[in-house]
VOGU-3710 file (C-alpha; in Angstrom, 3 decimals, decimal comma):
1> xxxxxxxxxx> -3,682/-36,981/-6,726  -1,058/-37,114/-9,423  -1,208/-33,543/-11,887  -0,963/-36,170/-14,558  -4,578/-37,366/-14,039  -5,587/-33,587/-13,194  -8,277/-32,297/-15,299  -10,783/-29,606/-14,796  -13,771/-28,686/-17,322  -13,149/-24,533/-18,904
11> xxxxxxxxxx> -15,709/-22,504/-19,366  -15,622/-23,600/-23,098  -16,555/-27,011/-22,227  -12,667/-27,841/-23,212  -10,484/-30,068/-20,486  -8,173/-28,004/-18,971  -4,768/-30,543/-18,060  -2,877/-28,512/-14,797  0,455/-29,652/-16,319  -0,154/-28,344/-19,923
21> xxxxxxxxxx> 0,054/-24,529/-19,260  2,803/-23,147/-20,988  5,241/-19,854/-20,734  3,268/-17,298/-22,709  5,131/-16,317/-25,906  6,421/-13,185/-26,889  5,866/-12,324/-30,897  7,053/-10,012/-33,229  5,440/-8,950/-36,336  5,910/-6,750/-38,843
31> xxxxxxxxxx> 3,580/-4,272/-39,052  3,828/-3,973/-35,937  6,488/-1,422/-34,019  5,990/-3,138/-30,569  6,491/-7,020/-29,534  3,023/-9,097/-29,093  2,691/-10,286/-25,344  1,352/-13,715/-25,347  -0,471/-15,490/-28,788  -3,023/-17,369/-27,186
41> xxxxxxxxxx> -6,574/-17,010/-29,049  -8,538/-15,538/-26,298  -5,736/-13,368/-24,986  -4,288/-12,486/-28,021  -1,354/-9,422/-27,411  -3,465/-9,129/-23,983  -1,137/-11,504/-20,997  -1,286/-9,032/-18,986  -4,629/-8,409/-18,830  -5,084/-12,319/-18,314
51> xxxxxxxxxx> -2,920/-11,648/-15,352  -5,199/-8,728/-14,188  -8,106/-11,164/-14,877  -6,871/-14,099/-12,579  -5,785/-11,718/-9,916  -9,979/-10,376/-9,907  -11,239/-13,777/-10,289  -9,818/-15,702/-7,831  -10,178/-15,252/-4,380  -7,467/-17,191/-3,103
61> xxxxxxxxxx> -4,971/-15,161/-5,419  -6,923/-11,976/-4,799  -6,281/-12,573/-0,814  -2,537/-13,399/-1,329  -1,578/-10,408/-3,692  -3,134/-7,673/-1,494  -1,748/-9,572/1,812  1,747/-9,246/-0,114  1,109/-5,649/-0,825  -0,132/-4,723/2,091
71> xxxxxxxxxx> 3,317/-6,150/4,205  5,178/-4,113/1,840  3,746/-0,967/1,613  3,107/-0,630/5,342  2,042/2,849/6,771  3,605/4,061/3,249  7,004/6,130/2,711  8,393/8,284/5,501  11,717/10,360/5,478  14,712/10,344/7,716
81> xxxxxxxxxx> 14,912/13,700/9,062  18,307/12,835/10,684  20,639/16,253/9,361  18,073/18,083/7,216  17,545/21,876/7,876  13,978/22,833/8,375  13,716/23,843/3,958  15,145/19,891/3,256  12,238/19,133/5,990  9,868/20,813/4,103
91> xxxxxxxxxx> 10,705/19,420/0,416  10,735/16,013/2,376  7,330/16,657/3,882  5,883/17,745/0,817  7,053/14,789/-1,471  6,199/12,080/1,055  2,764/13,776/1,177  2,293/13,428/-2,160  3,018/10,072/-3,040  1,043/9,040/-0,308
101> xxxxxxxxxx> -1,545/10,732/-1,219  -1,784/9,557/-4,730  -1,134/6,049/-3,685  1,543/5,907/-6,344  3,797/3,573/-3,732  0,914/1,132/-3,553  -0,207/0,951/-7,103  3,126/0,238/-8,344  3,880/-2,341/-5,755  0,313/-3,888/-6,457
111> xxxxxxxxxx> 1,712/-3,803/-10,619  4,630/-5,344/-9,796  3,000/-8,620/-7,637  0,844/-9,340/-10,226  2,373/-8,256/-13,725  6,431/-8,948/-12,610  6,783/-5,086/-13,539  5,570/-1,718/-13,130  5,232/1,598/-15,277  5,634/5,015/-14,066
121> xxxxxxxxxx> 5,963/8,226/-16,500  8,448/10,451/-15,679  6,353/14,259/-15,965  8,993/16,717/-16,995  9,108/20,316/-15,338  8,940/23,310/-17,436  12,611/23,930/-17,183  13,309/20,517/-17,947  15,153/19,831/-14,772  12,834/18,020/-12,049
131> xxxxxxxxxx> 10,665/14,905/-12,580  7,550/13,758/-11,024  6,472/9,763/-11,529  3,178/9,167/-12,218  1,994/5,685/-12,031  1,043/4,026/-15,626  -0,939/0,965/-15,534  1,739/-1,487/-16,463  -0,745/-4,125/-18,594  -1,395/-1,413/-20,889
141> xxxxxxxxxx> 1,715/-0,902/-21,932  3,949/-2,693/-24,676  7,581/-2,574/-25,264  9,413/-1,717/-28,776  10,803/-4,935/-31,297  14,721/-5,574/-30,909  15,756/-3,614/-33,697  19,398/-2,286/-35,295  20,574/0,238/-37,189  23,438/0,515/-40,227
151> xxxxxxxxxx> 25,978/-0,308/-37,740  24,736/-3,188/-35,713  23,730/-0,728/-32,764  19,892/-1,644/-30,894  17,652/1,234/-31,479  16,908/3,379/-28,312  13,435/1,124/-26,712  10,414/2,579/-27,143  7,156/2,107/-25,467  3,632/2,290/-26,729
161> xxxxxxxxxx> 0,250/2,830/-24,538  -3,373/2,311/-25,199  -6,257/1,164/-22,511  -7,419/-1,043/-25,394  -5,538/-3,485/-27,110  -9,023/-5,285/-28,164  -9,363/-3,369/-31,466  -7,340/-4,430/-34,420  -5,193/-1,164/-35,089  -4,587/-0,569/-31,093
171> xxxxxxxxxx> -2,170/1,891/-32,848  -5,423/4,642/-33,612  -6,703/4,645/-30,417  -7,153/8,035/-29,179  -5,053/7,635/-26,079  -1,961/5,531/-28,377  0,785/7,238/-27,116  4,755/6,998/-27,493  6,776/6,965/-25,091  10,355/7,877/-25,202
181> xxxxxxxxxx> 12,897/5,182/-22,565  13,905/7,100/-19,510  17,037/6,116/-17,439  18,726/8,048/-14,292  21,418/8,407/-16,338  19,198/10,879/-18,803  20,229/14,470/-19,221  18,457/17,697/-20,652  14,982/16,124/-20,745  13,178/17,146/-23,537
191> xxxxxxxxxx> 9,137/18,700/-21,394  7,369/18,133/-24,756  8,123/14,616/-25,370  6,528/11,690/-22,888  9,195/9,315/-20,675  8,399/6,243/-18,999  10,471/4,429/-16,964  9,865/0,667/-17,349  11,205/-1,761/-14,774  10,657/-5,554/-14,845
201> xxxxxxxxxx> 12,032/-8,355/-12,280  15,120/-10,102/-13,882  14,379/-13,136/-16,107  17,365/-15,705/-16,935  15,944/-16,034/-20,572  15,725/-12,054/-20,901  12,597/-12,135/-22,113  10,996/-7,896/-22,822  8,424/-8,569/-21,394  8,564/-10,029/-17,277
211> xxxxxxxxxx> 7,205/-12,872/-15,939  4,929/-12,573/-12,785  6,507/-14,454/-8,934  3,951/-16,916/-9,273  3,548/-17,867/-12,941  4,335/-21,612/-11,481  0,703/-21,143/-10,465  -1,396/-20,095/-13,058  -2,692/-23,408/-13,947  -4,084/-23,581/-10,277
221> xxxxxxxxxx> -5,105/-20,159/-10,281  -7,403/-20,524/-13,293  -8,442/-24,121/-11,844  -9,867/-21,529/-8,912  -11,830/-19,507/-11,315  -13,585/-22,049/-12,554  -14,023/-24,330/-9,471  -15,176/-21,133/-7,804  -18,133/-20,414/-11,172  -18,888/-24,496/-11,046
231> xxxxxxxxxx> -20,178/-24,036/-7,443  -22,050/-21,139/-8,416  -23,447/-21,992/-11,424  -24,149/-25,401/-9,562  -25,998/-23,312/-6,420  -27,772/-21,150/-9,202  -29,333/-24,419/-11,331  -30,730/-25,680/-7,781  -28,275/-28,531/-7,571  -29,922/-30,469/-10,073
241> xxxxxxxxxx> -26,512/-32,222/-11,519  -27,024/-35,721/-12,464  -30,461/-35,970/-13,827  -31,693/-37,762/-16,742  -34,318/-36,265/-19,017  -35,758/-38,351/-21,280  -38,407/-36,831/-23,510  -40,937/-39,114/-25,170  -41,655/-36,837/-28,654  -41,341/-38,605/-31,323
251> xxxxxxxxxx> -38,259/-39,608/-33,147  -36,025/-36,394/-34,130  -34,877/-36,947/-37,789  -31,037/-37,209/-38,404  -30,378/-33,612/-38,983  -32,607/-32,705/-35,658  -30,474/-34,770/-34,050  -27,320/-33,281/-35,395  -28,883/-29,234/-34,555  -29,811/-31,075/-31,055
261> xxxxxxxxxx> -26,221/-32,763/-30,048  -24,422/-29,290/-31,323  -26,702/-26,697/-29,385  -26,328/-29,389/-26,666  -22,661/-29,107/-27,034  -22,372/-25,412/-26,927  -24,539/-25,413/-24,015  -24,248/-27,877/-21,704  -20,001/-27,852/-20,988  -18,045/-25,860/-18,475
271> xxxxxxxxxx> -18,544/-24,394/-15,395  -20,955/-22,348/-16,458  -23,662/-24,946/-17,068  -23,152/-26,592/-13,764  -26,161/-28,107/-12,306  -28,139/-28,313/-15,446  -29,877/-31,832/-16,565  -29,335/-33,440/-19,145  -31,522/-34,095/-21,980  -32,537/-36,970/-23,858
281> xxxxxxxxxx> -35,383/-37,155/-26,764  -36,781/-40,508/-27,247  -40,031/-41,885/-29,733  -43,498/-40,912/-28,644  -45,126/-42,704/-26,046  -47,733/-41,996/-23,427  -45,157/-41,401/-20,219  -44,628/-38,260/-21,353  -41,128/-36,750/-19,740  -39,033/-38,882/-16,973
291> xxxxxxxxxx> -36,331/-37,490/-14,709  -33,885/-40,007/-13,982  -31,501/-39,397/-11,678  -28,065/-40,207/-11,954  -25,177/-41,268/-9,501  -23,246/-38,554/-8,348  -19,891/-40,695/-7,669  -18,469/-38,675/-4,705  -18,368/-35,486/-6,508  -18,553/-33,958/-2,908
301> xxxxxxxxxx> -15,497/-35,599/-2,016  -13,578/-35,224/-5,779  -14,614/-31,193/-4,835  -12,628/-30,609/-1,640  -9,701/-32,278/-2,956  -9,627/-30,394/-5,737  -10,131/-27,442/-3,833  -7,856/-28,272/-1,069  -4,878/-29,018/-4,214  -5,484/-25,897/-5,826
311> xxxxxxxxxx> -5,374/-23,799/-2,323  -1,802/-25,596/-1,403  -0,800/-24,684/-4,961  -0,988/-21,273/-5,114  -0,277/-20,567/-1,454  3,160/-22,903/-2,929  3,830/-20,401/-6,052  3,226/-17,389/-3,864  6,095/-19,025/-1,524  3,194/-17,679/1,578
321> xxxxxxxxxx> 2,070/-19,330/4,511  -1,597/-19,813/4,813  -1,265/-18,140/8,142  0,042/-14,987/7,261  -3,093/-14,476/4,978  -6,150/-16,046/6,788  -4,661/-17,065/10,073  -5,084/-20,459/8,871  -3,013/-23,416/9,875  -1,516/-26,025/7,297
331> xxxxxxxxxx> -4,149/-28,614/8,522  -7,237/-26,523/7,454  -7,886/-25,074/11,231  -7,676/-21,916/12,367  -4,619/-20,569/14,824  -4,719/-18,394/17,374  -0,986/-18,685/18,267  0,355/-15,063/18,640  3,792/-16,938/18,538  3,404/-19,040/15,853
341> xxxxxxxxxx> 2,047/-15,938/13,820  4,874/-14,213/14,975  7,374/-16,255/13,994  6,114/-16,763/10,245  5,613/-13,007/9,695  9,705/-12,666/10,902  10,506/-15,113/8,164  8,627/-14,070/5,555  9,324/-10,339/6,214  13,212/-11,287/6,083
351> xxxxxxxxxx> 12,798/-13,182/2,954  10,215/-11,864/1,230  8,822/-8,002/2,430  12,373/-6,142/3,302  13,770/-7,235/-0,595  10,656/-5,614/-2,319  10,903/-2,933/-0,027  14,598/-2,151/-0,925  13,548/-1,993/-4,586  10,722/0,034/-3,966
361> xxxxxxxxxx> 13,044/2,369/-2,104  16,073/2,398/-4,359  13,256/3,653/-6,884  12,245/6,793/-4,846  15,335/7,753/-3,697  16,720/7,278/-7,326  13,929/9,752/-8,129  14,950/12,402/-5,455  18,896/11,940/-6,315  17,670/13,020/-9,896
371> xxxxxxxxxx> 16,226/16,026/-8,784  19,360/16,687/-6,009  16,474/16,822/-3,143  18,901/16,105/-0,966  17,105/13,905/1,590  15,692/10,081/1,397  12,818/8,156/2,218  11,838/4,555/3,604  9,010/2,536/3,787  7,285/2,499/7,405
381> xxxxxxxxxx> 6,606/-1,438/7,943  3,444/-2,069/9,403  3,050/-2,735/13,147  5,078/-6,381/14,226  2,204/-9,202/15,878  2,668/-7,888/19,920  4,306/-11,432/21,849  2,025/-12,470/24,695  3,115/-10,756/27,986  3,823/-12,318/31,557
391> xxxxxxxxxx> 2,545/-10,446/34,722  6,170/-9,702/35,057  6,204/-7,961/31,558  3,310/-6,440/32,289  4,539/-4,838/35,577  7,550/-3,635/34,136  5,314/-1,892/31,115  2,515/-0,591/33,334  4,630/0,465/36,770  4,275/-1,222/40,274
401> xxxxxxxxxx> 2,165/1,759/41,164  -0,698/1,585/38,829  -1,052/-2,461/38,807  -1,067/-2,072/43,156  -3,745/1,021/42,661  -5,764/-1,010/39,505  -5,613/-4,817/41,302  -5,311/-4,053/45,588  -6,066/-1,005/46,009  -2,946/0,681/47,790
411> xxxxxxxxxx> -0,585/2,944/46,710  3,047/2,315/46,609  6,391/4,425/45,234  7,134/4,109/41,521  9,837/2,712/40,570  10,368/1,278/37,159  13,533/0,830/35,260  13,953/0,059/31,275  16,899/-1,585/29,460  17,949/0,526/26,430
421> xxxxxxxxxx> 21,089/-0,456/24,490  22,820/-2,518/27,582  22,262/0,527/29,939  19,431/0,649/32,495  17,682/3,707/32,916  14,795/5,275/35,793  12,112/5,957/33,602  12,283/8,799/36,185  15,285/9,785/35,404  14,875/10,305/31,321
431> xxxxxxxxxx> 14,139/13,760/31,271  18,225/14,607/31,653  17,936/13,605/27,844  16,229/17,217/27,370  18,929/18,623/29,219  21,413/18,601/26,363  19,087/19,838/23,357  15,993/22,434/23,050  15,875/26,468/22,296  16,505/28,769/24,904
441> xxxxxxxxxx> 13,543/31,070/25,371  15,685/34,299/25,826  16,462/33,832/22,000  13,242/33,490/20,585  9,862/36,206/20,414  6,754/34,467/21,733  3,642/35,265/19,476  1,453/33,218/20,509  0,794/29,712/22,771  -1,743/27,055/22,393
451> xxxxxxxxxx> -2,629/24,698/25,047  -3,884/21,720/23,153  -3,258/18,196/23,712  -2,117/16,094/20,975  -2,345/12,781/20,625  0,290/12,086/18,106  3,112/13,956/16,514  1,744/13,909/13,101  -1,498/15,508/14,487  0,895/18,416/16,020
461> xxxxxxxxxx> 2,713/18,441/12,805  -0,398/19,365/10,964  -1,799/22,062/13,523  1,713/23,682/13,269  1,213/23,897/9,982  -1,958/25,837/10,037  -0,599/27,654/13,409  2,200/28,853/11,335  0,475/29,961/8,735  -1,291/31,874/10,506
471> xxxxxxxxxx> 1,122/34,662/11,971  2,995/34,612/8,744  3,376/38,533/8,071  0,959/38,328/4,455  -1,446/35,968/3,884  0,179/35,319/0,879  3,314/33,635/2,481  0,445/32,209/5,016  -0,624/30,619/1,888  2,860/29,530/0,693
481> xxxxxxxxxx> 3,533/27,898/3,252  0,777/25,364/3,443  1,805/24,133/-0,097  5,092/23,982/1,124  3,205/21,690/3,893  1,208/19,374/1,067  -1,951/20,614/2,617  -4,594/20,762/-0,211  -6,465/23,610/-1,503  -9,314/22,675/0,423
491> xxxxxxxxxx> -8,097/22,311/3,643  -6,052/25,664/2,970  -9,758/27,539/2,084  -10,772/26,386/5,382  -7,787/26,972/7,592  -7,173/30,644/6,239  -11,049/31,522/6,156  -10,834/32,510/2,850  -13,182/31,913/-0,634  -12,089/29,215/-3,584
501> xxxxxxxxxx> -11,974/32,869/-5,551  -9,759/34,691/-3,242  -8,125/31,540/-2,906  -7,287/31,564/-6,581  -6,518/35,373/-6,679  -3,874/34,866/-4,206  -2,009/32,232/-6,217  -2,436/33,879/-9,061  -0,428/36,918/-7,407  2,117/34,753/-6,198
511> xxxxxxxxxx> 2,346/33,011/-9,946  2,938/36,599/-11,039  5,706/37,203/-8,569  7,530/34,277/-9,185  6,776/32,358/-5,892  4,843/29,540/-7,380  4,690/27,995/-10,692  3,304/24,780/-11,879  1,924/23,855/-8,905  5,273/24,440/-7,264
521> xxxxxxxxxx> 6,594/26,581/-5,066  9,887/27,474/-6,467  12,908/28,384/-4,745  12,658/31,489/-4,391  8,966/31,388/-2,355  10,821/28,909/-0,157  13,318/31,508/0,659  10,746/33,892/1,493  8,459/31,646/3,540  11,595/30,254/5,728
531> xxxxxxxxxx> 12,154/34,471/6,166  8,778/35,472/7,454  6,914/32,181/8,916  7,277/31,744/11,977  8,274/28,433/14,214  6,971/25,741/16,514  8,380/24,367/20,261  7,152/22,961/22,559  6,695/23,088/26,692  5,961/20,972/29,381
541> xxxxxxxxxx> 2,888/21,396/31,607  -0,390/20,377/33,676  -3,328/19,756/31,303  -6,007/22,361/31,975  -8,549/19,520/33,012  -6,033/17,405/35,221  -7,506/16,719/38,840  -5,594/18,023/41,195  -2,170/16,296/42,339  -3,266/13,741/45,227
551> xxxxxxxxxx> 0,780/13,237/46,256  3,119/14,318/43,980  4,135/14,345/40,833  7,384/11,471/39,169  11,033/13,131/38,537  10,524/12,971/35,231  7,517/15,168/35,200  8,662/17,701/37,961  12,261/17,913/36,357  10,298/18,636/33,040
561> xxxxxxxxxx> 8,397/20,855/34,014  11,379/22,669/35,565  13,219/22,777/32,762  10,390/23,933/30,875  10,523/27,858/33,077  13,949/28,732/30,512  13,809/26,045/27,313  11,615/25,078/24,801  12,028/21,696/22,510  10,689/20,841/19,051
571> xxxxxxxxxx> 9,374/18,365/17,134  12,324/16,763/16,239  13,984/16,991/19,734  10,585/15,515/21,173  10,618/12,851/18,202  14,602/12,023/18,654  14,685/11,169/22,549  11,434/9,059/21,884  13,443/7,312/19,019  16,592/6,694/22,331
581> xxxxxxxxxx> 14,123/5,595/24,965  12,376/2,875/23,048  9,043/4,722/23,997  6,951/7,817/22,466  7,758/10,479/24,923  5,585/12,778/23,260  2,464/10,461/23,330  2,679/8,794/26,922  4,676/11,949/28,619  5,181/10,872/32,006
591> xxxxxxxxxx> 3,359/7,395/31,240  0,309/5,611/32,597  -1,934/7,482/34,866  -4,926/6,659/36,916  -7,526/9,551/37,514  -8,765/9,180/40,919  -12,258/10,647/40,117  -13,185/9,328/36,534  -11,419/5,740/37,474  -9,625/5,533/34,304
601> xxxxxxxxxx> -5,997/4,393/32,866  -4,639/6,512/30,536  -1,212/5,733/29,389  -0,210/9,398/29,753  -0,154/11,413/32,381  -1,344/14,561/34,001  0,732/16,620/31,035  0,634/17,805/28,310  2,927/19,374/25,468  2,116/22,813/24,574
611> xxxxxxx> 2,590/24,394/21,544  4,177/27,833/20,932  4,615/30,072/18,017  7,704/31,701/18,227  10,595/33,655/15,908  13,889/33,727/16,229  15,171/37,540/17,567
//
């Protein structure tokens, strides 16, 4: 079908050609101080929230942005602990927390697919120093005119916000507000004015205001919309297109014909009206009304070709294969090829995810530069599509030992090696790793020891916390030091025991001793907490409710647990070795195990890592 002979009927009753849609234009008048985004009627100073509207009406677009967003937000920002003392660990913890939290990562990502752009203010701390972002909807804000002074020098750009640029003076809104351009490169921020930093993908014509990735697609997109409301509409009206109704009245006079064809024109066009007869008043005569219905002309068959254009079309803008989204092959089927999955999420993570990533990153670390944090952050990608495994790949993973016990029965002598970095390794033999790192327990004070298993390192993480906390000499640095952490007030309530009142009257005492201001704690509270509050290790050993050992137990667990009488390890020693094995030591310990009375595989073993509150002497 040729895009010149492409039509499709608008909710207005108006033909819609695919080929007439047109770059929306950019206006300036004035009276007014900012530059109108797009001129059409309907959508008057309002393209980006025809952009918002396309991305919530169609489901085909609605399932390709969020895919896209989804591949590059991933598991959402993490930091690289590599050389950071345990304060830089903190700050790191705490702002990684916080965006996640707040989804800012993911709402500006999700801007920046659909609008070309996104918004965030730049909140100013009291002493004018530090910055926070703080994600601004990006369609509701418009960008300053191109203007000069006396000398021929462009103004400083200005940006102007509102939630409703309906109303004819947008500019008395209650929530109008100014904001003043901010750039890296800005010094001595001013905390009562408002900053936004405004970014917007490069455009050859260097248009103000960005144009979205797919734009080629709009035409199609909208085509969606209203295919999408025409079967509705068309379901709704009890699929009574193509009838004939003649009614046998009388003869209307010429100006009841004229109300009748101009109600029937505002009625009866556009998707909307799908389904509905059509009416026809004839002279009076004793038949009364007659349906007559009329030939459909394969509008079953002019539907999924329409449908199956429009789906190629935008899955062509977005530059995404259908089976990255639904799974679904080019032919309309549905794949179940790991492989062939596999291999288009490589290509389009190469081309496509790791690039928006890399902006998204050069953003926050651009952010944490500004306010010398001294430590940066990436984007976790999500989990890669697993390849299919062979038995031989499987034996290798799993261990001769538990596929002879799980399949015939017998035991035999483990023995499983791993390539890592063009050296083979026992897996028996990777405990020599913890040789050459942990804390020697002569040098530390045990206070206290947990035996808890964990089943992840962030789940240790956040029991530390809260373990931490609570031999810190005052409950006030107890206190400080969840902040520090990101925990909320909430969860620090319930951790501590303690009211929402005495909750408050505790900060409020720190506030007054200069330990936390402005929902911060400031430098000096740091110093105090990395004084009093205590740290975590961890030691090898036999989980309280392991059967007892049938044989005996691998190297690697015996020589762990050896070295586990004189040194303890942290987090980060625990976490690094995993990171030079290939393999989460602290998760699978010793690796798969099978529990001779329960019958089940775990794919850890009899150990466990337990945690210990200790200071330094």
């Amino acid at each position: 079908m040729s895009n010149d002979n492409l039509y499709i009927l608008g909710n207005s009753g108006k033909l819609m050609k695919f080929d007439a849609q047109k770059i929306p234009v950019i206006k300036e008048e004035k009276r007014k101080e900012y530059a109108i985004y797009g001129t059409d009627k309907e959508w008057y100073n309002k393209q980006p929230q025809y952009y918002n509207w396309l991305y919530n009406s169609s489901s085909k677009h609605n399932a390709i942005v969020n895919s896209k967003n989804r591949f590059i937000c991933g598991q959402g920002l993490d930091y690289d602990p590599l050389g950071l003392d345990d304060s830089k660990k903190l700050d790191a913890q705490s702002f990684v927390h916080k965006v996640n939290t707040h989804h800012v990562n993911k709402k500006i990502s999700l801007d920046r697919i659909i609008q070309g752009g996104f918004c965030v203010e730049m909140v100013v701390s009291e002493d004018g120093e530090t910055i926070y972002p703080y994600h601004i909807e990006f369609a509701n804000v418009r960008v300053s005119k191109k203007e000069y002074d006396e000398d021929g020098k462009e103004k400083p750009t200005q940006y102007f916000y509102t939630c409703d640029w309906n109303t004819r003076k947008p500019e008395i809104n209650p929530d109008y507000t100014v904001f003043e351009e901010f750039t890296f490169d800005n010094d001595g921020l001013d905390k009562n004015k408002r900053y936004l930093f405004y970014y917007k993908d490069y455009n050859p014509d260097e248009r103000i205001y960005p144009l979205p990735e797919y734009v080629g697609g709009v035409p199609y997109i909208s085509a969606d919309v209203e295919v999408g409301n025409f079967v509705y509409n068309n379901v709704a009206h009890g699929f009574t297109a193509g009838l004939l109704v003649n009614f046998y009245n009388g003869d209307p006079t010429p100006e009841q014909k004229r109300s009748i064809e101009k109600r029937w024109d505002l009625r009866n066009h556009g998707s909307d009206n799908a389904g509905k007869p059509i009416l026809s008043f004839n002279e009076l005569d004793s038949q009364g009304v007659e349906v007559t219905p009329l030939n459909a002309n394969g509008q079953d068959d002019r539907y999924n070709t329409l449908n199956d254009q429009i789906r190629d079309e935008i899955f062509t803008s977005h530059e995404t294969d259908p089976i990255l989204i639904f799974g679904q092959t080019g032919e309309g089927g549905f794949s179940n090829d790991a492989g062939e999955k596999r291999v288009a999420y490589e290509y389009f993570k190469v081309s496509y995810v790791e690039p928006n990533q890399k902006t998204l990153e050069m953003f926050w670390n651009a952010v944490i530069r500004y306010n010398e944090g001294g430590f940066t952050v990436k984007i976790k990608p999500l989990a890669q599509i697993k390849p299919e495994l062979d038995p031989t790949m499987i034996l290798e993973l799993m261990g001769r030992e538990l596929m002879a016990k799980e399949y015939l029965g017998i035991e035999v002598e483990p023995q499983v090696t791993v390539e890592h970095k063009k050296e083979v390794f026992s897996v028996d033999e990777m405990w020599r790793r913890f040789e050459t790192c942990g804390i020697k327990d002569e040098d530390c004070e045990l206070l206290e020891e947990r035996i808890t298993p964990f089943g992840s390192i962030p789940e240790a993480i956040k029991e530390a916390t809260k373990f931490k906390a609570e031999f810190a000499t005052r409950k006030e640095i107890g206190l400080l030091s969840m902040l520090i952490d990101g925990l909320s007030p909430k969860e620090i309530q319930d951790s501590m025991k303690i009211t929402e009142p005495e909750y408050n009257e505790i900060v409020n005492k720190l506030t007054d001793e200069g330990l936390y201001k402005d929902g911060e704690v400031t430098s000096q509270g740091r110093t105090e907490v990395e004084q009093e509050v205590p740290f975590v290790v961890y030691k090898y050993a036999v989980r309280p409710d392991a059967p007892p050992l049938k044989t005996e137990s691998r190297p690697f667990c015996k020589n762990l647990m050896r070295l586990s009488r004189n040194i303890s390890w942290t987090i980060e020693d625990i976490n690094n070795i995993s990171a030079q094995e290939g393999r989460d030591v602290f998760a699978t310990r010793g690796g798969w195990y099978h529990n001779p009375n329960t019958g089940v595989n775990t794919p850890f073993c009899r150990h466990i890592w337990v945690q210990r509150l200790v200071r330094r002497k």
